[in-house]
NUKEVEX-703721 format. One record per atom (N, C-alpha, C): residue number from 0; residue in one letter; x, y, z. Coordinates in pm, whole numbers. Atoms other than C-alpha are relative to their C-alpha. Last residue first. Example, Ala and Ser with C-alpha at 12.3 -4.5 7.8 and 13.67 -1.06 7.14 Angstrom:
<rs>
R,k,r,east,north,up
R,1,S,-82,-119,-6
R,1,S,1367,-106,714
R,1,S,-77,109,73
R,0,A,89,-119,0
R,0,A,1230,-450,780
R,0,A,90,120,0
</rs>
This chain:
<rs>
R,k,r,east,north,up
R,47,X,18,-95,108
R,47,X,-2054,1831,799
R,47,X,-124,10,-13
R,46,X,92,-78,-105
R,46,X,-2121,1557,1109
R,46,X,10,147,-103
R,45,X,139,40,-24
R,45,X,-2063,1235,882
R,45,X,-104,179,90
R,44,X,36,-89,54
R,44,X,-1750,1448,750
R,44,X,-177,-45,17
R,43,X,-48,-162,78
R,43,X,-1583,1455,999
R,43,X,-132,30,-50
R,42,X,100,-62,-88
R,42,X,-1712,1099,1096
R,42,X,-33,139,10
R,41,X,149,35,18
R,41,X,-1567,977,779
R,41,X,-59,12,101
R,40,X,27,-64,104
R,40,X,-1240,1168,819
R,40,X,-146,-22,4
R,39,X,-2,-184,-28
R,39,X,-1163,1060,1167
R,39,X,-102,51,-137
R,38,X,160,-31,-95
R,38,X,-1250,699,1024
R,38,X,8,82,79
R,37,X,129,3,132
R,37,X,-1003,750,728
R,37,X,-129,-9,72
R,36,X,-17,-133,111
R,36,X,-709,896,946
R,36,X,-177,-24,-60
R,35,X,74,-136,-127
R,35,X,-763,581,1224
R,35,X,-66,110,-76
R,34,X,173,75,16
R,34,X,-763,308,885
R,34,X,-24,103,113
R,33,X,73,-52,96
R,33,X,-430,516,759
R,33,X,-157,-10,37
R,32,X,17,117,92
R,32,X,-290,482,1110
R,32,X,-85,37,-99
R,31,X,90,90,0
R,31,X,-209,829,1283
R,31,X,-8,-171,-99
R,30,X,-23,136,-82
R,30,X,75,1012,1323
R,30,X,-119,-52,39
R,29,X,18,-36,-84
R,29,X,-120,1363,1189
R,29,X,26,-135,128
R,28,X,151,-18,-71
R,28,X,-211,1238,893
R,28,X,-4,36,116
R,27,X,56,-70,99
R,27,X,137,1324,699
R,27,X,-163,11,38
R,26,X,-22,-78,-20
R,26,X,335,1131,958
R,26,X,-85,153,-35
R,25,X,-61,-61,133
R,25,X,215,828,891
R,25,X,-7,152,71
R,24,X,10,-146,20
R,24,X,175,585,1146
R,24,X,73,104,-66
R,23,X,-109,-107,-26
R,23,X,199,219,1057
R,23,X,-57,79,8
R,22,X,10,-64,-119
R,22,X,-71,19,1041
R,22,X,84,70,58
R,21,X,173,-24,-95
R,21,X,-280,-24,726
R,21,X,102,56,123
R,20,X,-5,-161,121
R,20,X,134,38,512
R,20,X,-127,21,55
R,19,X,-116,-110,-113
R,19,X,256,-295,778
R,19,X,-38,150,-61
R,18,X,7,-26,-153
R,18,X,-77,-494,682
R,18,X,135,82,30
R,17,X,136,29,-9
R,17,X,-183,-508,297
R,17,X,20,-56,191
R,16,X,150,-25,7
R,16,X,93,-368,161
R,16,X,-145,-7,44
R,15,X,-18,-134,2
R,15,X,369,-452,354
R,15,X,-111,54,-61
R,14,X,-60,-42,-126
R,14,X,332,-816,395
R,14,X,-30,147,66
R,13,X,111,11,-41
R,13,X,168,-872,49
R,13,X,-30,61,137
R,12,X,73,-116,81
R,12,X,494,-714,-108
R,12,X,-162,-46,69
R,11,X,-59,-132,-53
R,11,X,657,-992,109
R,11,X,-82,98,-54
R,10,X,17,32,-110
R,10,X,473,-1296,24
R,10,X,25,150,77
R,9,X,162,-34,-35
R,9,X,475,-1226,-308
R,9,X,-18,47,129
R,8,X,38,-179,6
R,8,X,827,-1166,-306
R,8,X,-144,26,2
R,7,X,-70,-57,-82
R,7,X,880,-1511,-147
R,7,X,-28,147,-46
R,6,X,98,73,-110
R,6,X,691,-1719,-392
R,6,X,-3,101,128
R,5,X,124,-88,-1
R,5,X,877,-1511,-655
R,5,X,-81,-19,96
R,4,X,-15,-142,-67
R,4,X,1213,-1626,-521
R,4,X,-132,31,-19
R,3,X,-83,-98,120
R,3,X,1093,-1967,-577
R,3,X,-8,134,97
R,2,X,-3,93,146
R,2,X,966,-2297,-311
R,2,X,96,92,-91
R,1,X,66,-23,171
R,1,X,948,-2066,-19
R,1,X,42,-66,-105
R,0,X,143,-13,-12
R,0,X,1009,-2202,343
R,0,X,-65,26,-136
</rs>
């Protein structure tokens, strides 16, 4: 499917970054998804 290895690590590092690291749950927010965590936060702090 990929022409070069790099073609292929793009592909990957894009993979993970920019959708499996948005939707995984992280332990550290309270098993939430980063994009749940950040619109908790910003309603938080909409009502501060």
């Amino acid at each position: 499917k990929f022409l070069t290895r790099s073609q292929a690590n793009e592909k990957i590092f894009e993979y993970i970054e920019i959708f499996y690291n948005r939707q995984r749950l992280h332990s550290s927010n309270g098993y939430m998804s980063p994009s749940e965590f950040e619109d908790k936060m910003l309603r938080f702090e909409m009502v501060s």
